[in-house]
Structures are given as C-alpha cells and as structure tokens.
N, C-alpha and C positions, 0 to 999 in steps of 0.2 A: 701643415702646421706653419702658421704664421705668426713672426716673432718679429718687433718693431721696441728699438731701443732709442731713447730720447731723452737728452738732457733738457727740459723745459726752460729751465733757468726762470725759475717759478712758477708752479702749477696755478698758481691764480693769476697772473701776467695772461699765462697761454688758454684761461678759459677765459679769459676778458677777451679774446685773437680769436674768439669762433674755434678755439680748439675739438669742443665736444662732433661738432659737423666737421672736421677734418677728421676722427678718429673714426665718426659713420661709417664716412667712405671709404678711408683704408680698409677699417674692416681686419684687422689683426686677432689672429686668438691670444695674443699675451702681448701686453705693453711692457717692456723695462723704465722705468722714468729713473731720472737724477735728479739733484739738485732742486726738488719739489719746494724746501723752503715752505711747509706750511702742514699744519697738524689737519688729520679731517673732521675734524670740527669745526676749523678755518672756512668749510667749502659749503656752499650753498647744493653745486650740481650735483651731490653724491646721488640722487634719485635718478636725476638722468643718464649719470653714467650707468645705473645697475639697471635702467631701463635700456639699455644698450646691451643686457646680457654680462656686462663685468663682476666677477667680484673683486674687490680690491683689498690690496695688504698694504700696510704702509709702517717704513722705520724713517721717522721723521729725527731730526737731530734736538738734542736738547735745547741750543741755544735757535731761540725765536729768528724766524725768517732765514734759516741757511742751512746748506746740504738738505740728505736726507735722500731717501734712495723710495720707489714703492714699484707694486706687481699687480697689475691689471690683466685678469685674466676671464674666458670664457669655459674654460674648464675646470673645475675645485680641482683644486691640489691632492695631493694626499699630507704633503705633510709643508707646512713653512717654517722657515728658519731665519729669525731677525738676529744679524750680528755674525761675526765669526771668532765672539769670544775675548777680543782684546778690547780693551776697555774704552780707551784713549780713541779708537776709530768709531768704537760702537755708539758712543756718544754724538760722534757726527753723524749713525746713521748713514756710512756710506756701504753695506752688503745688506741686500734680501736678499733668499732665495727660495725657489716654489719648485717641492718635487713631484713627479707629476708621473704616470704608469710608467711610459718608454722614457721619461729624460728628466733630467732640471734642467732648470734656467735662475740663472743669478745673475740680477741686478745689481751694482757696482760703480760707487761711483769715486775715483782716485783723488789726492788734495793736489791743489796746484803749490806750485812753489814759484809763481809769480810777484806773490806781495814782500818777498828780502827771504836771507837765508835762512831766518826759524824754521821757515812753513817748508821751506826748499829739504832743508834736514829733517823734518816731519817724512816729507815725499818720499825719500829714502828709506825711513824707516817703513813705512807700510810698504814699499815693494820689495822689502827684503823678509818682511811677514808674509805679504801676499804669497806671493813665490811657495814659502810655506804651507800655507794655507791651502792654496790651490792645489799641490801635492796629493796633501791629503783629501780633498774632495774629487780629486778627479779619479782615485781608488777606491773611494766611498760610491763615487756616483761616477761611471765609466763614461756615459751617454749626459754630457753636463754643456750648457751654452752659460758663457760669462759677459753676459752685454753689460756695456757700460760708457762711459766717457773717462778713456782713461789716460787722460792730460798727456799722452807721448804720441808723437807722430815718431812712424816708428823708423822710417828710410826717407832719402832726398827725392822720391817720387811723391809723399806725404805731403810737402808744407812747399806754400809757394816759392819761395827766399829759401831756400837752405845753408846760402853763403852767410846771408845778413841774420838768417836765427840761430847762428850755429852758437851763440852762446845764451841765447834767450830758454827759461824751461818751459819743460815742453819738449827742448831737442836737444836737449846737454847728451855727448857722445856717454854718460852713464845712465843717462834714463834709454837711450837709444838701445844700449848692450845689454837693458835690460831686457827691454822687448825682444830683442833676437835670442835672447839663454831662455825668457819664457815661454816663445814658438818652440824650439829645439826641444824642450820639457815635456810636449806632447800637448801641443796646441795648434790651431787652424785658425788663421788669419780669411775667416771665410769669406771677406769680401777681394781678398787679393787672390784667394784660390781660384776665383770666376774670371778678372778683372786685372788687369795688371797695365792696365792707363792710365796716364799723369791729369793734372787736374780736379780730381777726382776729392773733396775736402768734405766735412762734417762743418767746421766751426770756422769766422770769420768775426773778427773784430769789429767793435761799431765805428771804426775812427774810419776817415779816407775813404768812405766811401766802399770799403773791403767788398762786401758781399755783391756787392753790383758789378766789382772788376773782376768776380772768381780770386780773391789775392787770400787764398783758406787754409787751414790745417784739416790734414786726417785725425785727430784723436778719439772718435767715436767707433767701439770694436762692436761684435758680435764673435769672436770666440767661441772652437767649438772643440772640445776633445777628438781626439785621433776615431773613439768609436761611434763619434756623427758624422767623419767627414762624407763617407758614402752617401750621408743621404741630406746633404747637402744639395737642392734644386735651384735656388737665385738667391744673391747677397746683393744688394742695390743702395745707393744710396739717396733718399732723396730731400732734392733741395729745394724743393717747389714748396713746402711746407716751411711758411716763415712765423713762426708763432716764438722764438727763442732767437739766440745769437749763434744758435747748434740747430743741426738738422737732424729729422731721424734717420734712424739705416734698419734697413731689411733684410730678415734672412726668413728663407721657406726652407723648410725639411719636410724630406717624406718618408714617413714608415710604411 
C-alpha cells in the first residue's frame, strides 16, 4: 500500500506543473493533498484523474483560494470523514480522513504561525485540540496514518539553521515539545524510523535561491500509530518532484 502526502500549495498551480503525469508515475494508491486552495468545480482534469483509477474526496476551506485538505484514492473507502468537529479549523478545511478495511489515513494540514502572533496563537490552539483529537482516533482507529504538512520541523536534524530559526515558527522550542509529547502519545515519526540522516527536508523557501542549495525544513509527516509500525516497508522523501514550494513524502505499508 502506497501512501504519498503533498502539500501542493495549489492544486491548480501543480496541474498547470504537469502534475497529473507525475502522479502516473508515482503510481500511489492514496494521495494525502494540503493546501489545495480550490473547490472541484474549480478543476478542469477531474476526468483525467478518475481516468487514472482515483476517486477523490475533497474538504476545501471556506474562504476562496486557501487551505483546504483532500484524499485521492484507488481504493473506495468504507467510510470518509470531513472535519474533526471544531468549527474554527473545519472551516479552513484542514482534516480529511478515509477509513479503509485494515487502516485510515487522514490528511491534515496544520496553520502556520508565520504571518504575526494571531495566527501563531491560532497554531497553539489546534495542537492543543489536535493532540486531543488524535487521542481519540487513534482508539477509534488503532491502525491510523496522519499525513500532512504539519508546519513543525520537529529536532535540529529537521531544518537547515536551527541556530538562526530557533525563534522563527515552525521551530519555536513549544511547537518542538509538541512534536516530542505527540510521538511519545503513540505515534511513529515513519520516515525517521527508516532514516535518521541530516539533510533530508520537505519544504524550501522561494527566496535565495533555498531549494537549489538543499537550505529546507522537515515539516511534511506521514505518521503512523504504534499498531502500523510493523508494517511499515519505505518512508522516503521525494524531491525531485517540483510542482510546490513542499515535496511529497512516501510511506509503503504492508499487510
């Protein structure tokens, strides 16, 4: 089973990028997307993608052209779940999730607290719900993958500069302590479980030139409850796929 999480940073951007023939070839049985930024009535290729065997879900956000989370899948679900209930996030569209015989998988996509402190104490606030939240789905659904882009590089192996971001968010030492209380909670950081080499980044700024000098953040997870670690086979990240300012990352499980 092949699970492929990607923050587009606009699904019509990354189908203008020859996205649809990059997703051929991957070849994924589930897409996680973030940050879609567009309803699918927006989209022209819906026929080509479901000529590629997908069905697709999508929780787009209220407000025109931002966030918004969706699940492209090759196998129907049994059951989808847009939202997780709180109002204020649900609105942005940042949780699907698609539950499926052996597992879910929930797409997620976290707020940045980059544009001043409002949005910074928003980001707090949903990872003190998250946290919650998660809780109770990973009892609900024991065998659960939580892909997403979820704006924390979590350790100083994560982000190029750790000296110079260390007050930038993203890496603030309480979004950090978050990530380590939420592995500890009964989560698998499934691409460090394989991998535990520096370098190694999701997302790269457009300024300076970032993504040509490798200068990147880790904030792109696949997450996987304690009762998938076992069958956990490759988590990968790849960056050869330039269709965003984010790369996807891969994770294969095998039942």
């Amino acid at each position: 089973m092949k699970i492929i999480s990607y923050n587009v940073n606009g699904i019509r951007s990354a189908l203008s990028k020859n996205w649809l023939a990059w997703l051929e070839a991957a070849n994924p049985d589930i897409v996680c997307l973030q940050e879609i930024k567009a309803t699918p009535d927006q989209l022209v290729d819906l026929l080509l993608l479901e000529q590629l065997g997908y069905e697709h879900y999508w929780n787009p956000a209220e407000k025109k052209g931002y966030s918004g989370t969706a699940i492209f899948t090759k196998h129907s679900p049994r059951h989808v779940e847009y939202g997780c209930g709180i109002e204020e996030y649900d609105r942005e569209g940042r949780i699907i999730r698609a539950d499926f015989e052996n597992f879910s998988v929930m797409s997620c996509y976290f707020p940045s607290g980059s544009s001043g402190s409002e949005r910074q104490l928003f980001k707090y606030r949903f990872l003190e719900d998250f946290q919650e939240y998660a809780d109770k789905m990973k009892i609900e659904h024991p065998k659960l993958v939580i892909s997403g882009d979820y704006n924390i590089c979590h350790r100083a192996i994560d982000i190029h500069n750790p000296k110079s971001n260390a007050n930038s968010s993203g890496f603030l030492p309480a979004e950090r302590e978050w990530m380590e209380n939420f592995i500890n909670t009964g989560f698998v950081d499934s691409f460090r479980h394989l991998n535990s080499e520096p370098h190694n980044y999701t997302w790269w700024s457009y300024r300076a030139n970032a993504r040509m000098k490798n200068l990147g953040w880790r904030i792109d997870y696949n997450m996987v409850t304690e009762g998938l670690r076992n069958h956990i086979r490759r988590s990968a990240i790849l960056p050869e796929a330039r269709h965003s300012d984010h790369c996807p990352v891969l994770l294969e499980l095998k039942f």
